[in-house]
N, C-alpha and C positions, 0 to 999 in steps of 0.2 A: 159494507152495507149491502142486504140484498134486496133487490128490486120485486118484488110482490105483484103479478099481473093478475088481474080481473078481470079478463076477457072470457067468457064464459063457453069463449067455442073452443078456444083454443087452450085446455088443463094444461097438456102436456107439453106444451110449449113453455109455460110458466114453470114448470118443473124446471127445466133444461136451462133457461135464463139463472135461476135462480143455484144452480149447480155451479154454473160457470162462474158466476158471481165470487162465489165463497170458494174458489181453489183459485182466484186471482187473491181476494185476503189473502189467503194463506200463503201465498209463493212471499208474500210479498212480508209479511209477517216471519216468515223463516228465512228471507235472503238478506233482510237487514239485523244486522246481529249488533247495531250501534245505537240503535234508536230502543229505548226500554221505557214502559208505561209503568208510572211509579201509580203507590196506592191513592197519592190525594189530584192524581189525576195530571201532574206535571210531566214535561219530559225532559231529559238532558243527555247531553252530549260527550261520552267518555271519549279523552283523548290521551293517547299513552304518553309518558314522561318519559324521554332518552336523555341521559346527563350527556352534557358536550364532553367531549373529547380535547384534551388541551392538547397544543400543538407542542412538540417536542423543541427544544431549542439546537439549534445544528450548527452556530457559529459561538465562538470563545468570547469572553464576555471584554467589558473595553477598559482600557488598566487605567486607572485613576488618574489623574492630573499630578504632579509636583507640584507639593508645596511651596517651596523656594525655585522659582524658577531662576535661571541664570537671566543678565539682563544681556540684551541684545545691544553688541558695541553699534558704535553708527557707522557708516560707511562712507569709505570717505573717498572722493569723485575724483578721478586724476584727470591730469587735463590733458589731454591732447596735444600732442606738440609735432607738431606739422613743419616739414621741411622743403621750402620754396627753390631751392636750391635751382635744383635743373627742371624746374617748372616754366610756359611759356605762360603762364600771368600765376600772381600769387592768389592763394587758395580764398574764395570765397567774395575776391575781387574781380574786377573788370579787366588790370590790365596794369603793369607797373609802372606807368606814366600817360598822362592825361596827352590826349594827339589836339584838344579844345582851350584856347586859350581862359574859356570858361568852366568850371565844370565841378559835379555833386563830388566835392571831397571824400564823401565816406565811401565812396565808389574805387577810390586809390588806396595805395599807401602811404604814410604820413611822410613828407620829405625829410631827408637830415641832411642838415648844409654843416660847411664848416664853418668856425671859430668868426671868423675875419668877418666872412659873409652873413652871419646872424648880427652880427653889432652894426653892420652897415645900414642893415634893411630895419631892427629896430630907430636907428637914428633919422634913418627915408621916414617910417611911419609916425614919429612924432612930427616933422615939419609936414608930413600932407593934411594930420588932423590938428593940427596949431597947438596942441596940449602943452602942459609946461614944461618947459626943456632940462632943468634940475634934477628932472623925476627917478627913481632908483631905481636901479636893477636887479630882477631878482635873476638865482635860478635854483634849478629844484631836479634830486639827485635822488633816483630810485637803488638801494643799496641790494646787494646780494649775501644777506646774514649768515650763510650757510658754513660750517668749519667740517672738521671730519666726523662722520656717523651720524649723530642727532644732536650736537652740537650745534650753539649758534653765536655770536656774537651779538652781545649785551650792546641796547638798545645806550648811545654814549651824548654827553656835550663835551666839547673842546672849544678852546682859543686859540688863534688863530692870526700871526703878526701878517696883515697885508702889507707888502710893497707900496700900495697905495692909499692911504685911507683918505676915506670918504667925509667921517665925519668932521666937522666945526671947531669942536672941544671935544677935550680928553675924557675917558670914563673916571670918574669918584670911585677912589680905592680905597679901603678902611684896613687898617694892617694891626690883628692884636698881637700885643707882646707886653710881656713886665719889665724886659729888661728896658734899662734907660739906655745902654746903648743902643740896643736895636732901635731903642724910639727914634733915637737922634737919625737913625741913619737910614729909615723910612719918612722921616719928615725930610731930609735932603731929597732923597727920592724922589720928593713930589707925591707923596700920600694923602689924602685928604683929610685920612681923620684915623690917628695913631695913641691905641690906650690898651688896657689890659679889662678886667671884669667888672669894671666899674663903666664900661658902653652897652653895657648887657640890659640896661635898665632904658635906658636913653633907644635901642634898638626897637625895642617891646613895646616903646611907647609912641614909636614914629618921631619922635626927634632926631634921630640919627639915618640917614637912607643911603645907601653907596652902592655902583655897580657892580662892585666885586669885592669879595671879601677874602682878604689873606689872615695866615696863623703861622706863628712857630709850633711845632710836633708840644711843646710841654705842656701850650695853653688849651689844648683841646679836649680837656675833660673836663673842662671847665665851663665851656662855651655850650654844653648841651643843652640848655633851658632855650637856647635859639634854633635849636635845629628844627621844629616846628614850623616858627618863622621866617626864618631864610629860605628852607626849603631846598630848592636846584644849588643856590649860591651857597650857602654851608660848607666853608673851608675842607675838602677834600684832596688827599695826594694821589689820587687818579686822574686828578683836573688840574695839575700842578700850583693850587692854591695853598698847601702846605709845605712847606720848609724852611730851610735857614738863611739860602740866600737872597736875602730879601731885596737888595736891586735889581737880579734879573727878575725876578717874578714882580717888581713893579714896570720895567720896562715891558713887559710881556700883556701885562694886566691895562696899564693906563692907553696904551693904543689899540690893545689886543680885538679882535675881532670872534664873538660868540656866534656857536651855532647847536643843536641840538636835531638830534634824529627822534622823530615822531612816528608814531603809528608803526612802530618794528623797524622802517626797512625808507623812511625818506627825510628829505633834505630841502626844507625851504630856508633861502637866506640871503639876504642884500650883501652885494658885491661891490656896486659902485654906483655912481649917479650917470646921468646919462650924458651930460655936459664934458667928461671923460673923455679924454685920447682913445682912442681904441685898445694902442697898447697898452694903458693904464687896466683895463677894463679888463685883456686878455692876461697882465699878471698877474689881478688880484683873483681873477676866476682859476687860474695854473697854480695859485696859494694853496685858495680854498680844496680843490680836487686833490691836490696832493696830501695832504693834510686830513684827509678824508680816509685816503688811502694807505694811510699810517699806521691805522686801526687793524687792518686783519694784515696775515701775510699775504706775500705778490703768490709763492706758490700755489694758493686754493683759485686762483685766476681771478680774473677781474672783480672786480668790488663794486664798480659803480656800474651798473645795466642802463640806465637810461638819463639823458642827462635833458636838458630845458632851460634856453634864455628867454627872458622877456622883460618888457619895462612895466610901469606901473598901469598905464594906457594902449600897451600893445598886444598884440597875439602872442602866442606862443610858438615857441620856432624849438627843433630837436638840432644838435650838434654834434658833431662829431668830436672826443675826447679820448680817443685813445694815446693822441700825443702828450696826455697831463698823466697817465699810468705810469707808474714805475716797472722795471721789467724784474721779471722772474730773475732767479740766480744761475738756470738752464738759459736764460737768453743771454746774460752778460757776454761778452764776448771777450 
């Protein structure tokens, strides 16, 4: 815009205003080359379009997953086995015998007395707690399954003639057989209840019940609608329930003494009452461990790892058993 003076003294001043006026437009009019007057009188602002530039990829691309992946076995935690030997206290305890006639047990190591001195101190703890004096003994027999390589020894029940027995009355034998001799001379025996396929029905139906059940080898194929039922007792010649000579396996059977190994690898089982001589208590328990130990060979070394008496009302006491092992064929002398 030019500014127009009307000062009537001053013409030529208005000239020179008016000059400078219209070469300010104009710089200004030619230094902006961005601003453009359209015909209907709008303006707008051109701004130039650059396409982006992708970025190049510079690392390898990431290789796809498998399909079948393999499965990850599980791991399996060894345990630690720690040897106290030439240690001045054992590992992770206080000290290997208490100096306090009182004192936090789990602070120690568990004591192991011997044979003699475990039955003495159960017989002490029934008369200081008055409990009943009858009461059974058990004990309880941590086994060592292991054979050569990965091998293990089959989880077994056995019977077992104690030196001593405990119970009252004799176990109920039921002996099958067709022959009539044999009948005759399992009812001498002292059997309780002597027949062939015709107690198969009487068995199924609970009319019939016996501790143990024997077979001769013929009648055994016969007998299989029971093996459901009977289950553990189902005449087998691994558990000397089958065979021919049928008096020793009723003398064996009528007084015999049952045990079974549970949970892989232990042994709970009444030995005697507590009313018991000692030494009655220490043959039938020298029975049972031997008898135990029948099972694997002496060569793979011990069999029983941990052994435990107690009464029915007592603590539990650890023992020393190494005298009931039988020796290797390198120890015989």
């Amino acid at each position: 815009r030019a500014c127009v003076c009307t000062d009537s003294g001053g013409g030529g001043t208005a000239y020179t205003k008016m000059a400078a006026c219209t070469r300010s437009v104009g710089k200004v009019l030619s230094g902006c080359q961005r601003c453009l007057l359209s015909p209907s009188g709008q303006s707008f602002t051109r701004v130039p379009h650059f396409p982006q530039k992708q970025n190049a990829r510079t690392y390898a691309a990431v290789k796809s997953a498998k399909k079948e992946q393999k499965e990850e076995k599980p791991k399996v935690e060894k345990k630690r086995i720690i040897d106290d030997t030439n240690r001045h206290k054992p590992y992770g305890l206080t000290a290997w015998k208490p100096i306090d006639d009182v004192y936090v047990t789990r602070y120690y190591p568990k004591p192991v007395y011997e044979v003699d001195t475990t039955i003495d101190m159960i017989k002490r703890f029934q008369q200081l707690d008055l409990t009943y004096p009858k009461q059974p003994v058990y004990i309880d027999l941590k086994l060592d399954m292991k054979l050569e390589k990965k091998k293990k020894v089959d989880p077994f029940v056995s019977v077992v003639h104690l030196p001593h027995p405990f119970k009252t009355e004799g176990n109920k034998v039921l002996v099958f057989t067709e022959s009539a001799e044999q009948c005759k001379t399992a009812e001498e025996g002292g059997a309780t209840f002597v027949g062939g396929t015709e107690l198969i029905e009487k068995i199924l139906d609970d009319q019939i019940q016996a501790d143990f059940y024997l077979a001769v080898p013929e009648i055994i194929p016969k007998l299989l609608p029971l093996k459901n039922k009977l289950r553990k007792k189902f005449p087998k010649s691994n558990r000397g329930s089958v065979g021919t000579n049928i008096p020793k396996m009723l003398e064996l059977f009528k007084t015999g003494h049952e045990y079974v190994v549970e949970k892989d690898c232990y042994i709970t089982t009444q030995i005697a009452t507590l009313d018991m001589p000692k030494e009655q208590i220490m043959s039938n328990l020298a029975a049972v461990v031997q008898d135990v130990c029948s099972h694997r060979p002496a060569s793979f070394g011990k069999f029983v790892e941990r052994a435990i008496i107690c009464s029915a009302t007592s603590e539990a006491l650890r023992f020393k058993f190494d005298q009931f092992l039988p020796l290797a064929e390198d120890e015989v002398v």
